[in-house]
C-alpha positions in Angstrom: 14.1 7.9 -5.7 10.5 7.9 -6.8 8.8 10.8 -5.9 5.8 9.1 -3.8 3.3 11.5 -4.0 2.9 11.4 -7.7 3.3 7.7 -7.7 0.4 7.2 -5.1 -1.8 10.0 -7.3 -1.4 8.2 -10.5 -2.4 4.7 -8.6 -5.4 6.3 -6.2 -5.9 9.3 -7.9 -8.3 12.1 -6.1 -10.2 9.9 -3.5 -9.0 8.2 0.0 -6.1 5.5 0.3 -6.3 4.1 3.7 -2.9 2.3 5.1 -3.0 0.1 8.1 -0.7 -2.7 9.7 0.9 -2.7 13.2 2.7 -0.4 14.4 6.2 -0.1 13.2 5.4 -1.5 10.1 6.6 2.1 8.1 3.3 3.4 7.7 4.1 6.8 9.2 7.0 6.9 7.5 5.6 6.0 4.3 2.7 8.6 4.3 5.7 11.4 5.6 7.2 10.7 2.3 4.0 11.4 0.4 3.8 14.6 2.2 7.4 15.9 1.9 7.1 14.9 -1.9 4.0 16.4 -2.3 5.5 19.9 -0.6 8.5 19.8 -2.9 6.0 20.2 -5.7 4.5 23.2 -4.0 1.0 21.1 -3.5 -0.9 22.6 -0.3 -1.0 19.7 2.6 -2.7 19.4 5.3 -1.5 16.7 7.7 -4.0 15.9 10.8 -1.8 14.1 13.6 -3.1 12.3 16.5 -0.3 9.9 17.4 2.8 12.9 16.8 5.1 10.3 15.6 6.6 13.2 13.7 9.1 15.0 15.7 8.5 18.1 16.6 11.8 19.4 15.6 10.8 17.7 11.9 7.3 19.5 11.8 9.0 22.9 12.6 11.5 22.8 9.8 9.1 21.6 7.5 6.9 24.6 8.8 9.7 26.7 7.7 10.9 25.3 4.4 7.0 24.9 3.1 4.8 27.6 4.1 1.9 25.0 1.9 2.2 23.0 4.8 -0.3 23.0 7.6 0.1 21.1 10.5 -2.1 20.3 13.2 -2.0 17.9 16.4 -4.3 16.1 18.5 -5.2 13.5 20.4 -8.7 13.3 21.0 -10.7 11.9 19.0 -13.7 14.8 19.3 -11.2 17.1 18.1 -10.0 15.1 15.5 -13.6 14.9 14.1 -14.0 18.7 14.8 -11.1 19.0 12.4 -12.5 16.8 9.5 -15.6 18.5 9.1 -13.6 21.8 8.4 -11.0 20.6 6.3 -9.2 23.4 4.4 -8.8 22.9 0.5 -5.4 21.3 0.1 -4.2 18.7 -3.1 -3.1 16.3 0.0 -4.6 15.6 3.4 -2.7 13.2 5.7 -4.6 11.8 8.9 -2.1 9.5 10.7 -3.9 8.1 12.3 -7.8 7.2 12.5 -7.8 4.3 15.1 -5.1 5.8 17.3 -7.1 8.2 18.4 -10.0 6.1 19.3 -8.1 3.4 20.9 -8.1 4.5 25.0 -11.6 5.5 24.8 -12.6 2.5 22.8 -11.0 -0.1 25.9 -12.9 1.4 28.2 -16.1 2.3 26.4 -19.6 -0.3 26.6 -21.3 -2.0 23.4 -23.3 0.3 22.9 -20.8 2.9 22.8 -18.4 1.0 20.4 -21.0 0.7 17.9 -21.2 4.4 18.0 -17.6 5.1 17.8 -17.6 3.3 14.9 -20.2 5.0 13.4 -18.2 7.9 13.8 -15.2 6.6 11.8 -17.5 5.9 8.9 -18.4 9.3 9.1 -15.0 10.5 9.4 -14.0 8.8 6.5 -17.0 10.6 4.7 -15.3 13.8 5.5 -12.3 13.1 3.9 -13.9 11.4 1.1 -16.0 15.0 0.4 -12.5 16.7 0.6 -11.5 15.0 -1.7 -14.0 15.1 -4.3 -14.7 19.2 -3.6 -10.8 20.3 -3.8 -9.8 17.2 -6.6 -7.0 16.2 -4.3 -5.8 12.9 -2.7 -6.5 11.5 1.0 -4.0 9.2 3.1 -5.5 8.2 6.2 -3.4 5.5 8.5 -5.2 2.8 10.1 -4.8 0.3 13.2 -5.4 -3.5 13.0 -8.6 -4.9 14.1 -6.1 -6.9 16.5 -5.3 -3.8 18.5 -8.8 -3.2 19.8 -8.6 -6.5 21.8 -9.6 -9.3 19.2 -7.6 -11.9 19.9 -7.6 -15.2 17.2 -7.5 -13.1 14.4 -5.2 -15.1 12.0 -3.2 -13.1 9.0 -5.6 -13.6 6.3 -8.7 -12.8 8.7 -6.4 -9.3 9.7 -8.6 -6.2 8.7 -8.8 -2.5 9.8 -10.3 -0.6 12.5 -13.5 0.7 11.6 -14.5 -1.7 8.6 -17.9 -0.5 7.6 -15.6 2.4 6.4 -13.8 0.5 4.1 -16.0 0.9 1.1 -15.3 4.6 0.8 -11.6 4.1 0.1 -10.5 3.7 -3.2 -7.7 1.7 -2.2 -6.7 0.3 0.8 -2.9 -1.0 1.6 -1.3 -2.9 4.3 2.1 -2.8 5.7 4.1 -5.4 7.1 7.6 -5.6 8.7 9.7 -8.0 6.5 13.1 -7.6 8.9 13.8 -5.9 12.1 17.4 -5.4 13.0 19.2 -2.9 14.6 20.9 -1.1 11.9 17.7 -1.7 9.6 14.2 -2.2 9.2 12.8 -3.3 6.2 8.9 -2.4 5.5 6.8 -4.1 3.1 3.0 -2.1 1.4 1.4 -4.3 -0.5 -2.0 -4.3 -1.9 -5.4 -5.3 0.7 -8.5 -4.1 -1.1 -7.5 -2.3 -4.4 -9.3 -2.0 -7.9 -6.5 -2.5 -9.9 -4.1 -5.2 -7.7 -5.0 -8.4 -6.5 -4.5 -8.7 -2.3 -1.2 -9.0 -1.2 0.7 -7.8 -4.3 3.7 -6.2 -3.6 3.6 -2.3 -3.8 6.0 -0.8 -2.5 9.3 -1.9 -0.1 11.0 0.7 2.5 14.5 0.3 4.1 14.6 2.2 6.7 18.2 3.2 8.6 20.1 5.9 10.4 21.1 7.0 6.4 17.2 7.8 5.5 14.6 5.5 3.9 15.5 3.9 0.6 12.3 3.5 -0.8 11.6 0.5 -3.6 8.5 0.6 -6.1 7.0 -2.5 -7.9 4.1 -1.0 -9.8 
């Protein structure tokens, strides 16, 4: 199997890749995969969590087997951004995920306050970007669909992420899609949204995901 974490490194290198699609679409999964990869290497990684679709039984052995790992969970979003300002050095950061955490207070919040949540993404994103830059090591941040904040009409092609005046501080930005869901397999599809190298929708990267493990494709 290719071991993700250096694949993603040679193709991003040390600044942010951003990953969004619906959910279920493997992007958790996918950025796990970095992570364990990237541990197995002995880099340092810190993961920031504010969905915990990592089970808690997973975090603790991987607390165990890799004491480069460090883990932390939240799910508010003033915490989250607490977090990013004081990022640790580490050759990986993983935030899974950026809009998660501002979805409840987003549904309920006014105009006015939306515009400043998003304000607060950009400068998020900033955080990670610094990170990256000071330490020389690579960012993965996962990322909701515009389509989950209530914007309804949003066709395929007009699908973008949470948080857009962010994008430009990505280096590259990949989206996921589900390809097949069935119930001894789900088949995950990354391809290229906003990258200096790939045209959109090039084909990436394709997970199979099953009760065996996740059999993990790459195209590039």
């Amino acid at each position: 199997m290719v071991n993700l974490y250096s694949k993603v490194l040679s193709l991003v290198g040390n600044d942010l890749l951003q990953i969004f699609g619906p959910s279920g679409s493997g992007k958790s999964t996918f950025s796990y995969l970095i992570m364990k990869n990237a541990l197995e290497l002995g880099k340092r990684v810190y993961w920031l969590d504010s969905e915990r679709n990592l089970p808690e039984s997973v975090v603790e052995a991987l607390k165990t087997s890799y004491s480069s790992l460090t883990y932390v969970y939240t799910p508010v979003f003033s915490e989250v951004m607490n977090f990013a300002r004081n990022l640790p050095q580490a050759d990986l950061y993983v935030l899974d995920s950026l809009g998660f955490s501002v979805l409840p207070q987003y549904a309920e919040a006014s105009m006015d306050e939306r515009g400043r949540m998003l304000l607060k993404a950009v400068s998020l994103t900033q955080y990670f970007k610094i990170a990256t830059y000071r330490f020389k090591a690579l960012a993965v941040i996962t990322n909701q669909p515009v389509s989950a904040f209530g914007k309804t009409g949003v066709s395929e092609e007009e699908l973008h992420p949470f948080g857009d005046k962010s994008v430009y501080g990505y280096k590259s930005i990949w989206r996921t899609y589900i390809d097949k869901a069935g119930e001894s397999e789900t088949v995950c599809l990354i391809k290229a949204w906003r990258d200096r190298t790939f045209g959109r929708g090039k084909l990436l990267f394709k997970l199979k995901i099953s009760s065996g493990g996740v059999d993990v494709e790459c195209f590039v």
